[in-house]
Backbone as numpy.savetxt, mean C-alpha at the origin, in Angstrom:
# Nx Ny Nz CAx CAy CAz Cx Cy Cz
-29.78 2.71 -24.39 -28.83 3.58 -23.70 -28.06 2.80 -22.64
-26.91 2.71 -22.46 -26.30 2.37 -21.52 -26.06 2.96 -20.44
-25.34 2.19 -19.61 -25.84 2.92 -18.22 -24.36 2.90 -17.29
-23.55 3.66 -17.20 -22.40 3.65 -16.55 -22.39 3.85 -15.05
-21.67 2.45 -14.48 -21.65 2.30 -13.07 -20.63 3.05 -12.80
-21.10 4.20 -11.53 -20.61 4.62 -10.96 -19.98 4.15 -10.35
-18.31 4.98 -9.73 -17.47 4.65 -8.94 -17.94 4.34 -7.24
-17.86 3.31 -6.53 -17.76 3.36 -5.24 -17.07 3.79 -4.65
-17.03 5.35 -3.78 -16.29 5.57 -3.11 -16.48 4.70 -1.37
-15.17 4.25 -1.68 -15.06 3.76 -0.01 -14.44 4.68 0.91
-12.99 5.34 0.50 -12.73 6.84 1.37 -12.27 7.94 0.60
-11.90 9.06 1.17 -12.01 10.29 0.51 -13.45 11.02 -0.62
-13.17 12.42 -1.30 -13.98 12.92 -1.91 -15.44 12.95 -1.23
-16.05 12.30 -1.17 -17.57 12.73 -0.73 -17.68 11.87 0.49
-16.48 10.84 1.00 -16.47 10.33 2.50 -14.96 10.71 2.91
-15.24 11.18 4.66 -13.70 11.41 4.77 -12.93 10.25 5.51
-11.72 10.40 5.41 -10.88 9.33 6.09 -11.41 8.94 7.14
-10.96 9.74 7.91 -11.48 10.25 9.36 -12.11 11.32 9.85
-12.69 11.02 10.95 -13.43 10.28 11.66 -14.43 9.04 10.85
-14.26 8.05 12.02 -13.65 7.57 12.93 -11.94 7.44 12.55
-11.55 7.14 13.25 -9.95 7.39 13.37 -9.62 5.44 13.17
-8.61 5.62 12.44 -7.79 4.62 11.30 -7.47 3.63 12.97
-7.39 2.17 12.61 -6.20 1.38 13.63 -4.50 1.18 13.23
-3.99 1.79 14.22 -2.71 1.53 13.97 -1.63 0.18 14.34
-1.55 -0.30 13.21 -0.78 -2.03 13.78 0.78 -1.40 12.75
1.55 -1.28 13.79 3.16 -1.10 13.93 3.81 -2.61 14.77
5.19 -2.03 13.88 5.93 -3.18 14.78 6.11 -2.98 15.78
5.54 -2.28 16.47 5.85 -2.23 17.90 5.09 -3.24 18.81
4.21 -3.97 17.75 3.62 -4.95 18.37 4.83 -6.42 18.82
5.88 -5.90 18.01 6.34 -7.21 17.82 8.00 -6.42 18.90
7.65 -5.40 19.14 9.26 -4.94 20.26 9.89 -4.10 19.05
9.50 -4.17 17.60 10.31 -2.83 17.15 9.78 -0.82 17.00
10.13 -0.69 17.03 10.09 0.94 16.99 9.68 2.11 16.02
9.09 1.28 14.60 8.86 2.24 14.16 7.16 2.97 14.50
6.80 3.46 13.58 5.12 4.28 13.80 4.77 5.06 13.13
3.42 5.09 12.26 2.88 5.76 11.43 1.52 6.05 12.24
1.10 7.55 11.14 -0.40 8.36 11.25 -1.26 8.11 10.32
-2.27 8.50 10.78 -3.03 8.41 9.63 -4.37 9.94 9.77
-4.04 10.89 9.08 -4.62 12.07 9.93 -5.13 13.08 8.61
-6.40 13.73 9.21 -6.88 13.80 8.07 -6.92 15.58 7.71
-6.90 15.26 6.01 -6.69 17.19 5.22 -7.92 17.71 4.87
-7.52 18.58 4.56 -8.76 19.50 3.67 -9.36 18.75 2.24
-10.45 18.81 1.94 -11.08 18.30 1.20 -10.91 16.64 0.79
-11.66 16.13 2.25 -11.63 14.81 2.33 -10.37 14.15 2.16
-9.16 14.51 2.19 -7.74 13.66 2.22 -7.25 13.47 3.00
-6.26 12.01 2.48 -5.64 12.13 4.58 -4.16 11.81 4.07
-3.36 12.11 5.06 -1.96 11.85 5.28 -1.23 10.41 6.10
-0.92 9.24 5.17 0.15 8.02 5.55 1.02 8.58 5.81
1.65 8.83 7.33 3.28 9.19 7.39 3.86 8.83 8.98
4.69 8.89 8.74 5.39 7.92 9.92 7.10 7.81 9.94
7.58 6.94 10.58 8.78 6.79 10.38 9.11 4.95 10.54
9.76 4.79 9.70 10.17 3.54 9.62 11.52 2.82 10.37
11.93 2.66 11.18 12.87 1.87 12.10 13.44 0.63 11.57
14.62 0.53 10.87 15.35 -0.79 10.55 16.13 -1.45 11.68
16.55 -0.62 12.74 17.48 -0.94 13.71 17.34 -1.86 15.16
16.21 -1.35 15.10 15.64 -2.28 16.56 15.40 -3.77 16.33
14.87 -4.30 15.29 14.59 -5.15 14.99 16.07 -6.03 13.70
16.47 -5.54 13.52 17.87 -6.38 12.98 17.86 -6.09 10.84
16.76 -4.39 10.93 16.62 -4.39 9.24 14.81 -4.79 9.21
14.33 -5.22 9.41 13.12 -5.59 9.38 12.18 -4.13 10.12
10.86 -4.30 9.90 10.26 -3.10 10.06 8.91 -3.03 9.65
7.40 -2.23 10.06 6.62 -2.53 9.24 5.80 -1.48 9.89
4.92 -0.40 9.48 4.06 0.39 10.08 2.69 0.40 9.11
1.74 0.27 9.59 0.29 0.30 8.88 -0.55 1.00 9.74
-1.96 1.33 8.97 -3.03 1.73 9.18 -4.42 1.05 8.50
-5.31 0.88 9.46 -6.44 -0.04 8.88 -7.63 0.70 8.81
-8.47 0.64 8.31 -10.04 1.31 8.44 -10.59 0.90 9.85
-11.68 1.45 9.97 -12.67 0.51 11.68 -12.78 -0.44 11.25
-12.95 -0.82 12.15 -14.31 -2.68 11.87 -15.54 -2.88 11.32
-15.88 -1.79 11.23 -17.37 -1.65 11.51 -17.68 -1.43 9.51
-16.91 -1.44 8.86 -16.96 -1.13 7.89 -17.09 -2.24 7.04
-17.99 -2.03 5.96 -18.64 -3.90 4.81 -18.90 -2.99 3.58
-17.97 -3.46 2.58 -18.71 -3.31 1.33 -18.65 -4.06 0.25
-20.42 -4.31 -0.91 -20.11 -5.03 -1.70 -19.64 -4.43 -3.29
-18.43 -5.02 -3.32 -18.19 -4.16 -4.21 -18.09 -5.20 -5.75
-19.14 -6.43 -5.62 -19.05 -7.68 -6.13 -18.77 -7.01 -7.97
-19.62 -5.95 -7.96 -20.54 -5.29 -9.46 -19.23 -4.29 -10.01
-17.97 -4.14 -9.21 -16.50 -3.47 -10.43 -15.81 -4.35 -10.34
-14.65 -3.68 -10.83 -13.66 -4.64 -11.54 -12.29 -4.69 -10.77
-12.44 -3.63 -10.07 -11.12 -3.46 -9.14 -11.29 -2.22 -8.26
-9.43 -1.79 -7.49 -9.81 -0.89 -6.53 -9.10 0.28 -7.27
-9.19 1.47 -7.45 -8.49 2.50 -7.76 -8.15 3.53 -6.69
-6.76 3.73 -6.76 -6.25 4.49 -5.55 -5.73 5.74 -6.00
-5.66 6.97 -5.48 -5.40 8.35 -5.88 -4.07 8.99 -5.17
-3.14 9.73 -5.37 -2.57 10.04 -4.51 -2.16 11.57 -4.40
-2.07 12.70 -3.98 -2.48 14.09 -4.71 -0.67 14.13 -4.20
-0.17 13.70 -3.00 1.49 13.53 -3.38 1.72 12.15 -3.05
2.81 11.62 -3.15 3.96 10.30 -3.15 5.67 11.12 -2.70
6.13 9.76 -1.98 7.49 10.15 -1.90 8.28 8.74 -2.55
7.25 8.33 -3.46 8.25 7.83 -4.75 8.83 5.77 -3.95
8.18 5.83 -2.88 8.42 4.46 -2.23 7.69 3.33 -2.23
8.02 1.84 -2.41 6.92 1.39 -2.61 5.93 1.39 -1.35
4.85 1.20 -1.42 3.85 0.80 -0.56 2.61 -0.50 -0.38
2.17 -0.97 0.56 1.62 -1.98 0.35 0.17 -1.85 1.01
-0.90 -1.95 -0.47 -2.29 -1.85 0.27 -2.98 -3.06 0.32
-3.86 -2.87 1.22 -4.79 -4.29 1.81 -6.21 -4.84 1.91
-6.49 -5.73 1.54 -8.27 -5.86 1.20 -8.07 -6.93 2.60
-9.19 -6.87 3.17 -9.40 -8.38 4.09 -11.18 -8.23 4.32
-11.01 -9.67 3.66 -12.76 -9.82 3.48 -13.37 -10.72 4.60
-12.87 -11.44 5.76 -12.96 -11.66 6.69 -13.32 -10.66 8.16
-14.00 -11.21 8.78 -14.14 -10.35 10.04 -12.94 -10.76 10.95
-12.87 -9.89 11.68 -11.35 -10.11 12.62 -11.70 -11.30 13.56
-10.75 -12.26 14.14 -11.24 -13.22 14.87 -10.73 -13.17 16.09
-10.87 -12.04 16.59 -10.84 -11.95 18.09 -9.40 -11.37 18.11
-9.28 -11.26 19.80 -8.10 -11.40 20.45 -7.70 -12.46 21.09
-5.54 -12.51 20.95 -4.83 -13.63 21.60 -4.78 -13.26 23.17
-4.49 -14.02 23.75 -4.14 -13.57 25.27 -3.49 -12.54 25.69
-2.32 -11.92 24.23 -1.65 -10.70 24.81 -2.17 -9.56 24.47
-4.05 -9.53 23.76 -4.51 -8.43 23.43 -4.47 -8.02 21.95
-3.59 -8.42 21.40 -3.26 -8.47 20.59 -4.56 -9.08 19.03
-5.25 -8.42 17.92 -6.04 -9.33 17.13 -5.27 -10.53 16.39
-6.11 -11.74 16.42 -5.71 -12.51 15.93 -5.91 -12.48 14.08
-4.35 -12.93 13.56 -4.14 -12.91 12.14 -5.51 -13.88 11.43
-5.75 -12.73 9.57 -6.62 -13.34 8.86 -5.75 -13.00 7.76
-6.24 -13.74 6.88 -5.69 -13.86 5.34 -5.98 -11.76 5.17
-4.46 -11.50 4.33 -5.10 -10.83 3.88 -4.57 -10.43 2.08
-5.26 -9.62 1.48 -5.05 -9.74 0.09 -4.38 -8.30 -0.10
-3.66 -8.41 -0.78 -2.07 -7.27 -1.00 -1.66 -7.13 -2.16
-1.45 -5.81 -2.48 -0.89 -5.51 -4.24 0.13 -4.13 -3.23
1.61 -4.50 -4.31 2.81 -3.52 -3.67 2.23 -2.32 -5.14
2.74 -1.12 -4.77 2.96 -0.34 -5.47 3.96 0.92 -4.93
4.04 1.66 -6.35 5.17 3.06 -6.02 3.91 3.98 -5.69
4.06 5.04 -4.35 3.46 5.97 -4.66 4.16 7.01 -4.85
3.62 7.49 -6.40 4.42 8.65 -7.01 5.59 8.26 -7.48
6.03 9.45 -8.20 7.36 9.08 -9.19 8.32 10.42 -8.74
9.71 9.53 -9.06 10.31 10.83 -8.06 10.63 11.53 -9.66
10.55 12.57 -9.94 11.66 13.52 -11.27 12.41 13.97 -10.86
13.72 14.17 -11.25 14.36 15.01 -11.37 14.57 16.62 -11.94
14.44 17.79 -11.43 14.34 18.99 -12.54 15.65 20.07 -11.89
16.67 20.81 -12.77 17.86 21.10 -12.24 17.49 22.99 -12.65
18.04 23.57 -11.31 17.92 24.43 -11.33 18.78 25.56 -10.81
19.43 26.40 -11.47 20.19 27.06 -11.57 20.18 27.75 -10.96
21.44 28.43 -10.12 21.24 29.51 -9.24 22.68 30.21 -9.29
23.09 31.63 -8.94 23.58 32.38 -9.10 24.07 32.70 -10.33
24.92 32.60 -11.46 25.49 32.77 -12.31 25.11 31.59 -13.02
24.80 30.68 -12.56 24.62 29.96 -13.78 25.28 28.72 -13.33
26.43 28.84 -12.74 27.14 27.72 -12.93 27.50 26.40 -12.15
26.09 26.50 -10.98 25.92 25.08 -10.08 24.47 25.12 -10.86
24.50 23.77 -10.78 23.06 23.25 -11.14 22.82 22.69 -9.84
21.76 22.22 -9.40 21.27 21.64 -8.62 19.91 20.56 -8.66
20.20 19.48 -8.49 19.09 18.56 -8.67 18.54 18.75 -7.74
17.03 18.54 -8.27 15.88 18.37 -6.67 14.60 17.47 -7.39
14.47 16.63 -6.47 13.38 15.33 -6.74 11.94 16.04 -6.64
11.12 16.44 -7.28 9.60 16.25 -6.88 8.79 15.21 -7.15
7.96 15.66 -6.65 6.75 14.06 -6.68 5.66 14.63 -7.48
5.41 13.08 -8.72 4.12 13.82 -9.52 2.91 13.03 -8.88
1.27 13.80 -8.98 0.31 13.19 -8.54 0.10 11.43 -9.33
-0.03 10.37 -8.66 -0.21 9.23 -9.00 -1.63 8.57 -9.10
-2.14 7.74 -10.05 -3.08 6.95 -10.01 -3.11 5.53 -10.15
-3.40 4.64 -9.19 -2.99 3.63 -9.37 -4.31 2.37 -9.55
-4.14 1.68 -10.20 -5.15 0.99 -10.96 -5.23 -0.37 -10.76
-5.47 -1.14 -9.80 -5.53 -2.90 -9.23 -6.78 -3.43 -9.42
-6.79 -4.30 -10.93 -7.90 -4.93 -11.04 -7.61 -6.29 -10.19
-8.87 -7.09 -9.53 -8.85 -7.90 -8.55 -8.17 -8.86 -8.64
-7.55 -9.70 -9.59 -6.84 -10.56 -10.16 -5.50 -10.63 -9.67
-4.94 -8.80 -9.50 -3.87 -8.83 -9.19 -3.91 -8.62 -7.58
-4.62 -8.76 -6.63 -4.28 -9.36 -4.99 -4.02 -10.40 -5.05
-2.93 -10.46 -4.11 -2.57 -11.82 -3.63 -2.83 -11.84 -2.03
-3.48 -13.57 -2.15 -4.16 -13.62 -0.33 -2.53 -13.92 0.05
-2.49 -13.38 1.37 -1.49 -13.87 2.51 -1.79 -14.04 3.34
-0.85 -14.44 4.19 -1.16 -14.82 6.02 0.24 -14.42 6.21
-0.03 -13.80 7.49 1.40 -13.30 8.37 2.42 -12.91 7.43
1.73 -12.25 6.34 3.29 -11.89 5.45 3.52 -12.88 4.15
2.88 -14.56 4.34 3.76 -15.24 3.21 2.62 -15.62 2.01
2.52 -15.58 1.47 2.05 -15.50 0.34 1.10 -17.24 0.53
-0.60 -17.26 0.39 -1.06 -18.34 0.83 -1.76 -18.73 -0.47
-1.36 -20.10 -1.31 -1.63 -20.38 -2.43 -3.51 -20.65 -2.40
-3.84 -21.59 -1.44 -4.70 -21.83 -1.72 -6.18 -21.67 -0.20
-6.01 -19.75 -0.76 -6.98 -18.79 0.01 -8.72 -18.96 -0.80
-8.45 -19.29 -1.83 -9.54 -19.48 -2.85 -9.80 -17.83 -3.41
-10.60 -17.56 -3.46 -10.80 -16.18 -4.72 -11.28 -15.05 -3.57
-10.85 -13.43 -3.41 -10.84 -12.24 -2.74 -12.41 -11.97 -2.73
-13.02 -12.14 -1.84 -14.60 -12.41 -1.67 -15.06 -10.76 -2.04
-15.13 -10.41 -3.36 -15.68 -8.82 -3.73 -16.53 -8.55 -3.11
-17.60 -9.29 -2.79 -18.67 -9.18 -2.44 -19.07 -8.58 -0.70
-17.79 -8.94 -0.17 -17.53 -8.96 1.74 -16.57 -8.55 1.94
-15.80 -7.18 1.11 -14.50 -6.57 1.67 -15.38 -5.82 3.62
-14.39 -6.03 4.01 -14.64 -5.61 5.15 -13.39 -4.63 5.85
-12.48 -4.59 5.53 -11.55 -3.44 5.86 -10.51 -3.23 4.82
-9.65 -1.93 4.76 -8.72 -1.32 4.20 -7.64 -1.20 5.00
-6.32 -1.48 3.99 -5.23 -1.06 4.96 -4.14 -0.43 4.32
-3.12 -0.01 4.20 -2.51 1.00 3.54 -0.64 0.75 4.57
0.42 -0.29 4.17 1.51 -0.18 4.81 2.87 0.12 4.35
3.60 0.32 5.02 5.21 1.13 4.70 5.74 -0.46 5.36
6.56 -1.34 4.35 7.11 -2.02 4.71 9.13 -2.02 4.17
9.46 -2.51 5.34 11.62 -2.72 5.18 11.83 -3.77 4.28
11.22 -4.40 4.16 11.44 -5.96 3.06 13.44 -5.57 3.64
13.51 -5.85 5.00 15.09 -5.90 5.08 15.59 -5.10 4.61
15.78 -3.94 4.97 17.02 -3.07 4.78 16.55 -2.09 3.43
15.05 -2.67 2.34 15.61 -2.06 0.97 14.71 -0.54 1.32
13.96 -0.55 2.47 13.64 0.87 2.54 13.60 0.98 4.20
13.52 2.56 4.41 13.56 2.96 6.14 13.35 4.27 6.04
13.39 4.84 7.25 13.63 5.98 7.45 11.90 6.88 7.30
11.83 7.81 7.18 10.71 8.83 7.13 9.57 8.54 5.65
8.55 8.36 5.98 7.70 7.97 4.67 6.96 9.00 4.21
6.05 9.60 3.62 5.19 10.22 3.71 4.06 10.61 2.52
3.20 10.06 2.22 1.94 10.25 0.89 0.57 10.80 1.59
0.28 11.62 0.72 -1.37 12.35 0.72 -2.16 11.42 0.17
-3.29 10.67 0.37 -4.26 10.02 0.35 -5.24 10.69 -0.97
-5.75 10.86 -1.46 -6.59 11.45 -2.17 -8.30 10.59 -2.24
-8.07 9.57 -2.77 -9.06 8.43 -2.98 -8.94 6.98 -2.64
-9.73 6.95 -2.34 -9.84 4.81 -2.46 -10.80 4.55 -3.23
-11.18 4.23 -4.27 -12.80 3.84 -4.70 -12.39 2.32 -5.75
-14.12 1.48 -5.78 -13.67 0.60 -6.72 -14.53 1.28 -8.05
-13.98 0.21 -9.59 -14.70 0.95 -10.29 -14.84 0.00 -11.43
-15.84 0.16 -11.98 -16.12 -0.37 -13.31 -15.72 -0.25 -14.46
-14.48 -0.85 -15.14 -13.98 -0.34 -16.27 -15.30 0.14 -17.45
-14.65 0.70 -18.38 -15.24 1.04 -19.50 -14.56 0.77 -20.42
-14.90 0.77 -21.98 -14.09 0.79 -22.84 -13.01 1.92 -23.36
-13.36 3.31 -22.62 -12.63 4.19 -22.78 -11.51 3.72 -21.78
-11.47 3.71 -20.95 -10.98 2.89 -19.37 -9.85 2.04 -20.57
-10.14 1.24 -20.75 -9.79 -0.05 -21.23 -8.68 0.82 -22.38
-8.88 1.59 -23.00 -7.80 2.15 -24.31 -7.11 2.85 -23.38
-7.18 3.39 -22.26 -6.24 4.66 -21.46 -5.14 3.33 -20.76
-5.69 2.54 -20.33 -5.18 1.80 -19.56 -3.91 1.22 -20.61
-4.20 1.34 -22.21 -3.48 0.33 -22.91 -2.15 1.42 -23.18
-2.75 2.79 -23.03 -1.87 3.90 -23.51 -1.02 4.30 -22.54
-0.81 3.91 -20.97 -0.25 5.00 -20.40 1.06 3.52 -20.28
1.73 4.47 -19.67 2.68 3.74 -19.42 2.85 2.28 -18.46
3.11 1.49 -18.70 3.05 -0.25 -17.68 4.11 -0.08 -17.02
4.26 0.05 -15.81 5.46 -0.57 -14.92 5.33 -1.59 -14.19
5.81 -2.71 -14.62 6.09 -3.91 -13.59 7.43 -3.61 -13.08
7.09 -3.61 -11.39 7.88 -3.21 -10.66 7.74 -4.67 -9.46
9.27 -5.58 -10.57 9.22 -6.38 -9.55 10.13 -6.73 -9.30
10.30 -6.84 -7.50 11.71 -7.03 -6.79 11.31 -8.48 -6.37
11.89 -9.02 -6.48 11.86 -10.80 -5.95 12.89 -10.80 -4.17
11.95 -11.58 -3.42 12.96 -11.64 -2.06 12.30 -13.15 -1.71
12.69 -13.95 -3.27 12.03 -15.03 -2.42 14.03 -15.92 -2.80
14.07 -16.73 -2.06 15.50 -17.21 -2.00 16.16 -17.52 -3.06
15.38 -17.81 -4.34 16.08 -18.35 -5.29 16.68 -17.37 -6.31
16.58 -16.03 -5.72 16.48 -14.49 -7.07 17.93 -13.81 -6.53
17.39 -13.45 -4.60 18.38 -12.43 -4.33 18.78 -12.64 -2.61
19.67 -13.12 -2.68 20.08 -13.70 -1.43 20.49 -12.49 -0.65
20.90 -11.45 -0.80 21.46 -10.27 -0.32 20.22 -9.87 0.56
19.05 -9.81 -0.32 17.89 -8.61 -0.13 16.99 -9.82 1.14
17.19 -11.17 1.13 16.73 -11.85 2.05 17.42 -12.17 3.60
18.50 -11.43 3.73 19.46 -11.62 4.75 19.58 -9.76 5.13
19.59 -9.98 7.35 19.94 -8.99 7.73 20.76 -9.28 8.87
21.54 -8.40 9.01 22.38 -8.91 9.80 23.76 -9.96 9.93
23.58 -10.80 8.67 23.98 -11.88 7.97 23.32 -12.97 7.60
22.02 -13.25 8.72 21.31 -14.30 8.54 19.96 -13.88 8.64
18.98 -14.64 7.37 17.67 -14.96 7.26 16.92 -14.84 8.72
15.86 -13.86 8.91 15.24 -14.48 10.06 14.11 -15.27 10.04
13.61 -16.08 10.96 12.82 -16.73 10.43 11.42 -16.25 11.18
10.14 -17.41 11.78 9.38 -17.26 12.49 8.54 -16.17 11.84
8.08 -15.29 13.59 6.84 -14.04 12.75 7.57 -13.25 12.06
8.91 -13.55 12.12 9.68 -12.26 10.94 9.46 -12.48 9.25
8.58 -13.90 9.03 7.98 -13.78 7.64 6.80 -12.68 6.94
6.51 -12.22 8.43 5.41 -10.84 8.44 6.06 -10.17 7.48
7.49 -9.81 7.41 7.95 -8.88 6.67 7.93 -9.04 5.17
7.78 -10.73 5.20 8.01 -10.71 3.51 6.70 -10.49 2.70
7.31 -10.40 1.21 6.11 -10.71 0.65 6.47 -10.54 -0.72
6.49 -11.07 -1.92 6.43 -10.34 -3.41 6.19 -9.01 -3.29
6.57 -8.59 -4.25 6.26 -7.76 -4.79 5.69 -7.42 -6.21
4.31 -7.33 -6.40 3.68 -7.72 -8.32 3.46 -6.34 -8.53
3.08 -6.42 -9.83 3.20 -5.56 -11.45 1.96 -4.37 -10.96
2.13 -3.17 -10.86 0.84 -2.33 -10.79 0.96 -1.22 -12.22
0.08 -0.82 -12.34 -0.01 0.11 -13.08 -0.13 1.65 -12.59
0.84 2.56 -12.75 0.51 3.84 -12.82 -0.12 4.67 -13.43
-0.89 6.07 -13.27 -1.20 6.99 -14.42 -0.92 8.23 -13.66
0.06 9.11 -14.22 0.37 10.54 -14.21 -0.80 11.20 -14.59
-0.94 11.78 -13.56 -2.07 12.91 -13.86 -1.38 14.25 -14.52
């Protein structure tokens, strides 16, 4: 008889977000203005939402939320992380593994940067559905959001530092994840303004072979925007010019995730 490994839940469903209450690292660390929540629903879910600020900072922008510190798991025995979302507003988003312990604070209070490991995705899909009103003869489009599942086997994190993509981090230590992070980033200008997704799950999980045929059946979106200099010079310039320094925080690829419509 075989024996199917259960899912690790790390948050939501049978653990809640919060309490303890999420850390918030905004650009306001860096003098810009935007700021996100992280606050929690009914039946173990929580709410990413915030507002995103392109202006203070010259197009650039970045609001996150992290788990405590205090948090270790080995999650050496699946195959990846699976994320739930019960809504999306259809934007990409960027979640975070860091298997390192934090290494203190700089002089301005501030924690000092660790590698961390990052897969972009859409949460949710926007549709379109048109609906008629008075006589018939305005239609009207209106976007909803369908529930999303999103599926990152470990292969696909990439380690970074401060934003830039770090070739040789060596392999995402499964074994010593030590925090979660969940961010709304401007990659310059290509998103801003008001964000907002329902949380549903975080868990890792052990494929199966059923796993393995669903995965082959649903639909693949590689959703990839390139902002590295040689693709799209537009999407790497604000203001007119490249910034440089800690404003590489902002960059980053963007790689291939998989969706599933519930």
């Amino acid at each position: 008889m075989t024996t199917v490994l259960s899912p690790h839940i790390l948050f939501g469903s049978s653990k809640p977000f919060v309490p303890p209450a999420w850390t918030t690292t905004d650009d306001r660390i860096r003098g810009g203005a935007s700021i996100s929540h992280l606050d929690p629903l009914p039946n173990n879910c929580a709410r990413f939402y915030g507002h995103l600020d392109t202006s203070t900072l010259g197009g650039a922008g970045f609001a996150s939320q992290f788990s405590p510190e205090d948090g270790s798991w080995d999650l050496s025995a699946y195959d990846g992380i699976e994320l739930e979302f019960q809504e999306g507003d259809g934007k990409v988003y960027t979640f975070i593994l860091k298997d390192e312990e934090m290494s203190g604070k700089r002089d301005d209070g501030r924690e000092k940067a660790v590698i961390s490991w990052e897969v972009e995705f859409r949460a949710g899909q926007r549709e379109e559905e048109e609906k008629e009103e008075g006589d018939g003869s305005e239609a009207i489009k209106k976007e909803k959001s369908a529930p999303t599942r999103v599926w990152v086997p470990w292969e696909d994190f990439k380690a970074t530092y401060r934003g830039k993509e770090k070739k040789d981090a060596g392999e995402l230590k499964t074994g010593e994840v030590k925090r979660v992070g969940i961010m709304m980033r401007s990659y310059f200008g290509m998103q801003e303004g008001d964000f907002d997704i329902e949380l549903k799950s975080i868990l890792a999980r052990k494929l199966t072979d059923g796993d393995e045929a669903r995965r082959a059946s649903v639909l693949m979106r590689n959703f990839q925007v390139s902002i590295s200099g040689s693709t799209d010079e537009e999407t790497q310039r604000s203001n007119g010019e490249r910034k440089k320094g800690w404003l590489e925080f902002f960059f980053g690829p963007l790689y291939g995730f998989t969706t599933i419509t519930a």
